[in-house]
C-alpha positions in Angstrom: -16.8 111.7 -131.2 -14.3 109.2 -131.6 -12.8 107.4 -128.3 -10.0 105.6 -129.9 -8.8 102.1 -128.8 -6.0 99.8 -129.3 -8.3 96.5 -129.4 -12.4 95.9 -129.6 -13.5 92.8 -128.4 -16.4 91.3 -129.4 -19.0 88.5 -128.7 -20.5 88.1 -132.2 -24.2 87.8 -133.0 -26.2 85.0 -133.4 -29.5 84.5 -135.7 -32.7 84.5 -134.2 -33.9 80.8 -133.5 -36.8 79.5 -131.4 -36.0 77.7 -128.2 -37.4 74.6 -127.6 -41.1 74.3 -124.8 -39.6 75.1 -121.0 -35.8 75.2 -121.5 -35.3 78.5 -119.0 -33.5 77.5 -116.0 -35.9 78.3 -112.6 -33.6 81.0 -111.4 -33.2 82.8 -114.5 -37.0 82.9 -114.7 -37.3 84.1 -111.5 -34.5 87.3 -112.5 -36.7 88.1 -115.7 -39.7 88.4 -113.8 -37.9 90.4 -111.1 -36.2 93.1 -113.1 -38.2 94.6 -116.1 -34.4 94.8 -118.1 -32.6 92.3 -119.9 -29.6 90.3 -117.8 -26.1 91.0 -118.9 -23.9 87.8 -118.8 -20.2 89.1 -118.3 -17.9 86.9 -120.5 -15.1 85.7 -117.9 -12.2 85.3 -120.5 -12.5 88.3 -122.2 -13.0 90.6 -119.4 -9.6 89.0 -117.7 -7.7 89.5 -120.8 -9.4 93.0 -121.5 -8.5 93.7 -118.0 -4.7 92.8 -118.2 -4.4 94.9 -121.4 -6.1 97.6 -119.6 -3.2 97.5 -116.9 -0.5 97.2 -119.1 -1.4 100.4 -120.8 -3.6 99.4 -123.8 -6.8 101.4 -124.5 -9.4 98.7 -124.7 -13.2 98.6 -125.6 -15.9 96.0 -125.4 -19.1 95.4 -127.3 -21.5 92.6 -126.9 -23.6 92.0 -129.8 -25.3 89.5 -128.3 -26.8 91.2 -125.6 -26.3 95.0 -125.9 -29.4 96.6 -127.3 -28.7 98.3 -130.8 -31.3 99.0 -133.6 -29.0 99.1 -136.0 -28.2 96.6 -138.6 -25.2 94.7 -138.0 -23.2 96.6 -140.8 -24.0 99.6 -139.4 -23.4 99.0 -136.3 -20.2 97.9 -137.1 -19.3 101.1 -139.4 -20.0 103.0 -135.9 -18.0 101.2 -133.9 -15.4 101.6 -136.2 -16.2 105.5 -136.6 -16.0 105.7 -132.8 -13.1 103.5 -131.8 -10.8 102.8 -134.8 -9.4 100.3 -133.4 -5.8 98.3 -134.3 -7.1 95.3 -133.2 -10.4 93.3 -133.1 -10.9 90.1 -130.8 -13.4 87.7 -130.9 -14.9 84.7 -128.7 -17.2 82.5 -129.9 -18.8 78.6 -129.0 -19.3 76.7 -132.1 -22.6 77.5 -132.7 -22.0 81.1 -132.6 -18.6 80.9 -134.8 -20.7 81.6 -138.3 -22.0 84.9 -136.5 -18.0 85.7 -135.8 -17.1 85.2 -139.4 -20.1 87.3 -140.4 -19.0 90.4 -138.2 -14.9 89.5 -138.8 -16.0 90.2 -142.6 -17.8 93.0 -141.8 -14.9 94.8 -140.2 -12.5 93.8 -142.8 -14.5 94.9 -145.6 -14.7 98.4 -143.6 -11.1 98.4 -143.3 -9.4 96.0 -144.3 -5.8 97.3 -142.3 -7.7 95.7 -139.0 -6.4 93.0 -137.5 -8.5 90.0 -136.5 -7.7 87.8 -133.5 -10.2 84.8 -132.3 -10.3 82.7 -129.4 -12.2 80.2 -127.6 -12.3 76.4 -127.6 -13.5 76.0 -131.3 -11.0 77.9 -132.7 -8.5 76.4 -130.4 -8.9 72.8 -131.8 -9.9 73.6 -135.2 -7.4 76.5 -136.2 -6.1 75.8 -139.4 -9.5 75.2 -140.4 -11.1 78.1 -139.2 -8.8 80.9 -140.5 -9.7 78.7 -144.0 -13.0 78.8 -143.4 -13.1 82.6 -142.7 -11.3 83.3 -146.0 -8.9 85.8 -145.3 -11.7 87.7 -142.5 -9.4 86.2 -139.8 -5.4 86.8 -139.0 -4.6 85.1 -135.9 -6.3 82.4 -133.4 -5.1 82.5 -130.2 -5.4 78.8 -129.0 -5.7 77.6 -125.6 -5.3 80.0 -122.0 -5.1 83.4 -124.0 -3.9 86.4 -121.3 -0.3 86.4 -121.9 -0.4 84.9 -125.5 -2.9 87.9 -126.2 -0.6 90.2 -124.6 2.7 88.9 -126.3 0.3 89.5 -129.7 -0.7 93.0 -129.2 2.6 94.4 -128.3 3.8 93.1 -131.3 1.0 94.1 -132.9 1.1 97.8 -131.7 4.7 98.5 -132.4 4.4 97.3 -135.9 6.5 93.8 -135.5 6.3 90.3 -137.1 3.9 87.9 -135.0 3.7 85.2 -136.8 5.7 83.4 -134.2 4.1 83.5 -131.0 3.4 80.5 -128.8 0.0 79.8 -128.7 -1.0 81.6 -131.9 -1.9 80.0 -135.3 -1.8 82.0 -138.7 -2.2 81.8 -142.0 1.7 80.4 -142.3 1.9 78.3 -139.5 0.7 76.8 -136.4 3.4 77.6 -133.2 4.0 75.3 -130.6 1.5 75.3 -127.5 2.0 77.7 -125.0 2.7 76.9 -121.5 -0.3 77.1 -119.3 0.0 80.0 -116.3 1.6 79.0 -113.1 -0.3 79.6 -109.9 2.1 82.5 -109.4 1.1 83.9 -112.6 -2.7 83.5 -112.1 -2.3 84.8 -108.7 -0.9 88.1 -109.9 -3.6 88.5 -112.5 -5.2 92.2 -112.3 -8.6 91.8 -111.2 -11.6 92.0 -113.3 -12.5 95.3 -114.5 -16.1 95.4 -116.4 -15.8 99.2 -116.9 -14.6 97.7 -119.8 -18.7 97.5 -120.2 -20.4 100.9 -121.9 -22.1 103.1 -118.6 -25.1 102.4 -120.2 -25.0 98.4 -120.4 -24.1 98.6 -116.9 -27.5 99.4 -115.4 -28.8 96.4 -116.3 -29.1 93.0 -113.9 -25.7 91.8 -114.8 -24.8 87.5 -114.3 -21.0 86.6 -113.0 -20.0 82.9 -112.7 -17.2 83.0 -109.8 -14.8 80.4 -110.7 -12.3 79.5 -107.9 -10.3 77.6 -110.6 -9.2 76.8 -113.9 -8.9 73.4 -115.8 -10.6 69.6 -114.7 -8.6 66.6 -113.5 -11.5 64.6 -115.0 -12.1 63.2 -118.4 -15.9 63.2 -119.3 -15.9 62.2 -123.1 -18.1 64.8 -124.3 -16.3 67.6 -122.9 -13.2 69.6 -124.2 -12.4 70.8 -121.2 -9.7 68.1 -120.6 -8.2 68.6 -123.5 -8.2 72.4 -123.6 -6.5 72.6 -119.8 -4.4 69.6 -120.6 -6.3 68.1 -117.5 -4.3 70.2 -115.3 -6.1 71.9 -112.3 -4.7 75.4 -110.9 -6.5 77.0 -108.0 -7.2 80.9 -107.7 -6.3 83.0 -104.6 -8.8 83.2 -102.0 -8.5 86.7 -101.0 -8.5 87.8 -105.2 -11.8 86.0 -105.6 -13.7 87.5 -102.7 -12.2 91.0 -103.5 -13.7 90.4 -107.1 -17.1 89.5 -105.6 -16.9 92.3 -103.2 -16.5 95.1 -105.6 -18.8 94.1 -108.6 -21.4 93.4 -105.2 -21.2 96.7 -104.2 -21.2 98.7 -107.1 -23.9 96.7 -109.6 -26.6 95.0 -109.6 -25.0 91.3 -110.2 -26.3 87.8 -110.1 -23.3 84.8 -108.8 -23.2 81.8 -109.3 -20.1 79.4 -109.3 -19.8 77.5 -112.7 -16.5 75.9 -111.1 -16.9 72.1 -111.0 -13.9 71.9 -109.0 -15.6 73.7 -105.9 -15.5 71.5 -103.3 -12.1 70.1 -104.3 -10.4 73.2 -103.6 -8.0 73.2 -100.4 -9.1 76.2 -98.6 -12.7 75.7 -99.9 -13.3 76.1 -95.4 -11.9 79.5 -95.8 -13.9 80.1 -98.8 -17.0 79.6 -97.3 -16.3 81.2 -94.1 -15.3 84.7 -96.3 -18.9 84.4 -98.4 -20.7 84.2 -95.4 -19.7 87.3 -93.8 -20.4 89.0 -97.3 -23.9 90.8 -97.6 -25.0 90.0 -101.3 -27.9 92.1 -102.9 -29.3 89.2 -104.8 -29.4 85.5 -103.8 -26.6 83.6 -105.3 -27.9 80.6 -107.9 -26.2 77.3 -109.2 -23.3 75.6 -107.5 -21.7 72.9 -109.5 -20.8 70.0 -107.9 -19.8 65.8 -109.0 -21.8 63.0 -107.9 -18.5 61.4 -106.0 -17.4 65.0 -104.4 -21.4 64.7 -102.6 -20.4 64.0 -99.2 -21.0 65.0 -95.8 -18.0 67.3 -95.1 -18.5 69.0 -97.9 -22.3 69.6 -98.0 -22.2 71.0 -94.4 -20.0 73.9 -95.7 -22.7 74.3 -98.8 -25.2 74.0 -96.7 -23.4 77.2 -94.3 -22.6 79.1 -97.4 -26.2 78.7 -99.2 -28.2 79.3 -96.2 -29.5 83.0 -96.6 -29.4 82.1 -100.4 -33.3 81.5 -101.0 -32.4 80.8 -105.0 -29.5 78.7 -104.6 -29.4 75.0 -106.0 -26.7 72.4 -106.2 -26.1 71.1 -109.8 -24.8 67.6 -110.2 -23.9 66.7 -113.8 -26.3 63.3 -113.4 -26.8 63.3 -117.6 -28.1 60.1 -117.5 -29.5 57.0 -115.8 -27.8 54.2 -118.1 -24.9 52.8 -116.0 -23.4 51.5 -119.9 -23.6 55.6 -120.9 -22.8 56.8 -117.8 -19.6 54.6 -118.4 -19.2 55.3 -121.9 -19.3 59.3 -120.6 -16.4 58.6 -118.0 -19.3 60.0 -115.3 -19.9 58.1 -111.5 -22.6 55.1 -111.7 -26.2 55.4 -111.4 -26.1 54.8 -107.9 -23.3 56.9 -107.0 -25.7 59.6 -109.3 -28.7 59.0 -107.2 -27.2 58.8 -103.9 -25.7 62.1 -104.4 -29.0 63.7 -105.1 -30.5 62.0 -101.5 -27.6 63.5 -99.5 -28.1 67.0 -101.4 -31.9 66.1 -100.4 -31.2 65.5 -96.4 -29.6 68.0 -96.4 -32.9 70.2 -97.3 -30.7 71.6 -100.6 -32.7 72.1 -103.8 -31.4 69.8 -106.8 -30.9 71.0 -110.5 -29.1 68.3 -112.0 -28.0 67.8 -115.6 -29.6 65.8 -118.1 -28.0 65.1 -121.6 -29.9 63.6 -124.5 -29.0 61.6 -127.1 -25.3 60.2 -126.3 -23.9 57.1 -128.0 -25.6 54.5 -126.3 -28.7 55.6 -126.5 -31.5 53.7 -128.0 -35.3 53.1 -127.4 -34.7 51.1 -124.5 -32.7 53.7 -122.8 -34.7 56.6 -123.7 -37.5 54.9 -121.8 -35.4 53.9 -118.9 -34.4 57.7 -118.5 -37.6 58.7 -118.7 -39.1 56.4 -116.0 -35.9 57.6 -113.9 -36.6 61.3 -114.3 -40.2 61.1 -113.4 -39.4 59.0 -110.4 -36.5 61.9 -109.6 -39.4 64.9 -109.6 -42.2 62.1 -108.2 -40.3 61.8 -105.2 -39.0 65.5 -104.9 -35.3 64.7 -104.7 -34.7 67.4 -107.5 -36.7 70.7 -108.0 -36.2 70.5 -112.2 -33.5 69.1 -114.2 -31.6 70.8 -117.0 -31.5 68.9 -120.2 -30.0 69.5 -123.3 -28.8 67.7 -126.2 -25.2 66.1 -126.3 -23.3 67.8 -129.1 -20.1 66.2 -130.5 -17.9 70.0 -130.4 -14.5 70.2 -131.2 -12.1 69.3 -129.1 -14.1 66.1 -127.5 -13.1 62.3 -128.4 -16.5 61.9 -130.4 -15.8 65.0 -132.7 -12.2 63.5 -133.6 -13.4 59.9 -133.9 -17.4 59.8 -134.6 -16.7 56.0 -136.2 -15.6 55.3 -132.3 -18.7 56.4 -131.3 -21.5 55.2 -133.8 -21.9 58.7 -134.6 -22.9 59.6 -138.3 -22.5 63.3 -139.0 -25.6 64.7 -140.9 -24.1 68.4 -141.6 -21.4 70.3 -140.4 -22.9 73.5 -140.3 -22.1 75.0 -137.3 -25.4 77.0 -136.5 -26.6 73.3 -135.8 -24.1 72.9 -133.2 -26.6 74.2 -130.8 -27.4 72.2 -127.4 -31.3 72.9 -127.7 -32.0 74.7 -130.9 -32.4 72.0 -133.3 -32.1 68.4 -134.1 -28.8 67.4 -133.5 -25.9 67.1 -136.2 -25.9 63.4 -136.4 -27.3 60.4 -136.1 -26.3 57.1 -134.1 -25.2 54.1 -135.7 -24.6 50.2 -134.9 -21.1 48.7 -135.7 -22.4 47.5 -139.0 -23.6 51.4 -140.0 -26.9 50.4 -139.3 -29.5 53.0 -137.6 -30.2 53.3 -134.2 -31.5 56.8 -133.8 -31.9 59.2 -136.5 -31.9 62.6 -135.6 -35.6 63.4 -135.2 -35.5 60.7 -132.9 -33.0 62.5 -130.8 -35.1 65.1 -130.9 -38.4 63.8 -130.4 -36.7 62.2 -127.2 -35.4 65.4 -126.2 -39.0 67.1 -126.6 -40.4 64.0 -124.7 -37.9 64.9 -121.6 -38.6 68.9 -121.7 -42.1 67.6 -121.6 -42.0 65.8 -118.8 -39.7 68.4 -117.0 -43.0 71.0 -117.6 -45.3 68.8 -116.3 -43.7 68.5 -113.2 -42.5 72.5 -113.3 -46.2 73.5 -113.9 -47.1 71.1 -110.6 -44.5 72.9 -108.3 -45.0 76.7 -109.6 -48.3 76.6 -111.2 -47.9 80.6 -110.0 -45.7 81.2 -113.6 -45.6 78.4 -115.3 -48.7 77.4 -117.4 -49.8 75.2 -120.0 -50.0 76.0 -123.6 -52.1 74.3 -126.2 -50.3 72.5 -128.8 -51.7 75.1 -132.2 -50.8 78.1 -130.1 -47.2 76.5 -129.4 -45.8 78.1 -132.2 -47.2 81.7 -131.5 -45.8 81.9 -128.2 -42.4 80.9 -128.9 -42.4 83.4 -131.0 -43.6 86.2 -128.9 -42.7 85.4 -125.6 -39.0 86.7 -125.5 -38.0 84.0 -122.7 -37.3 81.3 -125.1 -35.3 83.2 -127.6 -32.4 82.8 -125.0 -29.1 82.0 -127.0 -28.1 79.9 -124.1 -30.3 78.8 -121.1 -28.0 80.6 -118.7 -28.0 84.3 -120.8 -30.8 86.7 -121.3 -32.8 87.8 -124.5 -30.8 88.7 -127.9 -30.6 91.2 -129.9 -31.5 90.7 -133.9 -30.1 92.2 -136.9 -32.2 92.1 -139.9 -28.8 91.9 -142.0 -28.1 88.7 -140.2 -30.7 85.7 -139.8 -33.4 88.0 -140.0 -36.6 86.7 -138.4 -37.1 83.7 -136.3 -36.4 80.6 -138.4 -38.8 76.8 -138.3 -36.9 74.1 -136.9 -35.2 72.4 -139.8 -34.5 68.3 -139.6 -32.1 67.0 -141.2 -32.1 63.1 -141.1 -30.2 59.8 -142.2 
């Protein structure tokens, strides 16, 4: 029976990969072991754009190849969705590891029928454009770059009625690239229609489901491996109090749903009083999980309100992007010192708050001598229980950050630019660092090898404080149990298991390395 639409959007798939020894984040563990279904992340981007389509009278539908269960190929699943929705219009969303799966399924629709249009957005896209819609070869019509609700709107009434839109603000094309659109005022994101994720099949929506609440959108900072600043133009807009509790008091009562706040502006916000003084008179099902905070917002004021609002939260832990104990990196990174880093974590630890900090490896800087260092730092960090785990991940030099324009800058030596390396945990990373004089300082494997090293250590100390579900695996049955324990298959350490198509990356792949 076909349920026609106006626009599908998509996440795209991804190809099966193992995931590196204990890189699950403690409460996503504890959610797996709770509920015998798979948790559904819902995308925050396109469910608000979805959402203001919906209210402006376009039919919209959503599928999530990533996480909705299908055993299908990924051909035919996309003949079906095509049989059942014909759409106009197909969107797409995808990090830059994930952007080769997006061209895969864009080609995939096109060769169905090739009269669909193709839209893509996200930060990749955004900062490489021109390149992608050459890379794609002809499988992708328009990016939308940058804040995409009213430059998506804009496209699809254009779109719908047939006209030229090859000159929209914000959009890039085959022809041309337009001028940037204008990010939304607080008015404008104000008046936003809420979040409706009956955009979600019935069917998807028994499952746990994870939100991230975000209070606001853009950063004031300027961490150099981020794209954030660059992507909000470093401008910092705050959402309406009485919108965002509505939000969490609807999907609260009506699913089963997991929040967190991945808002790093938190405590900055104004009425953040208010905020917590509304949370705590809301009854949540499920305990709410990581609050993002930085090192030089840790202070008294503002931990007594976290410490109010986390209270009856038995899961809850503060997040501090610490990434590393090398006051030269932490400077090269744009990030607070080392001491404004640890001091943080002992007034999150007064103030009897569990501690999840950040930990990135392999930034320029790096070099035996700080490996070590950060080692001997991080075991001090879980010797002396000031943080329950940490969660560490390789840096990776994305689009849109200063490394990625300028890797000469950084002493960074590009080994492949294949995106499905891209990943944060997956495999070694895409370069390797380099002196002034082009010399070696870390290859790769290195990298990597450190990277094992800290995961490591993060186990040892895991299996000490929850020996109940975490336990030790011998090194010849390693491989084996990545392979059959569908915990570390996760496509990112916050999302659940994926689904595979055999028509796309097949089985499970080796780690490959790819060295200087």
């Amino acid at each position: 029976m076909t349920e026609k639409k106006d626009i599908l959007f998509i996440l795209p798939p991804v190809k099966p990969m193992i995931r590196s020894l204990d890189l699950v984040y403690t409460y996503f563990e504890k959610i797996s072991s709770q509920n015998k279904m798979k948790l559904l992340p819902i995308p925050n981007g396109i469910m608000s754009i979805g959402s203001l389509l919906e209210h402006e009278g376009y039919a919209i539908a959503y599928y999530d190849f990533i996480h909705f269960e299908s055993k299908k190929n990924l051909s035919d699943l996309i003949k079906m969705l095509i049989q059942k929705h014909d759409p106009k219009i197909v969107g797409g969303y995808a990090y830059t590891p994930y952007i080769n799966g997006l061209k895969k399924a864009f080609q995939i629709f096109k060769q169905i029928n090739p009269e669909i249009i193709t839209i893509a957005g996200g930060p990749h896209v955004t900062f490489l454009d021109i390149q992608t819609i050459k890379e794609f070869n002809g499988a992708l019509d328009v990016v939308v770059r940058g804040e995409g609700e009213f430059t998506t709107l804009e496209l699809v009434n254009k779109i719908i009625k047939g006209k030229n839109y090859t000159d929209i603000l914000g959009t890039t094309n085959s022809k041309k690239s337009n001028p940037r659109r204008n990010l939304l005022t607080d008015e404008e994101l104000a008046n936003l229609p809420a979040i409706n994720i009956n955009l979600i099949p019935k069917s998807e929506l028994k499952k746990p489901l994870y939100f991230s609440i975000h209070c606001s959108r853009g950063c004031t900072y300027n961490c150099t491996f981020c794209a954030n600043p660059h992507f909000w133009n470093r401008k910092l807009r705050f959402r309406s109090i009485n919108v965002i509790i509505d939000e969490i008091r609807k999907l609260n009562e009506k699913y089963n749903v997991f929040f967190d706040f991945g808002d790093t502006n938190l405590p900055l916000i104004k009425n953040f009083k208010e905020l917590v003084k509304e949370i705590c008179e809301l009854t949540f099902n499920n305990s709410l999980g990581m609050v993002l905070m930085r090192a030089n917002l840790v202070n008294d004021s503002r931990l007594d309100l976290l410490k109010k609002m986390l209270t009856d939260h038995p899961k809850s832990y503060i997040t501090i992007g610490v990434e590393n104990a090398s006051d030269k990196i932490l400077k090269n990174m744009r990030k607070p010192s080392w001491n404004i880093q640890y001091t943080a974590l002992k007034k999150v630890k007064k103030y009897n708050l569990d501690s999840i900090p950040s930990w990135m490896i392999g930034f320029p800087g790096e070099s035996i001598e700080t490996m070590t260092h950060n080692l001997k730092c991080l075991n001090y960090l879980n010797k002396s229980n000031l943080i329950q785990t940490a969660i560490c991940f390789i840096f990776i030099p994305t689009p849109g950050t200063e490394p990625f324009s300028n890797p000469e800058k950084f002493g960074i030596k590009m080994t492949t630019k294949n995106w499905d390396f891209f990943d944060r945990a997956v495999f070694p990373p895409p370069y390797s660092l380099i002196n002034e004089k082009g010399e070696l300082i870390l290859s790769n494997e290195q990298i990597w090898a450190y990277f094992i090293s800290i995961i490591t250590l993060q186990k040892k100390w895991r299996f000490r404080k929850y020996p109940q579900s975490i336990r030790e695996i011998e090194p010849e049955r390693f491989l084996n149990y990545l392979k059959t324990n569908p915990l570390y298959y996760n496509v990112n350490p916050t999302e659940s298991d994926i689904t595979t198509y055999e028509d796309y990356g097949g089985k499970v792949n080796n780690i490959i390395f790819s060295c200087v």
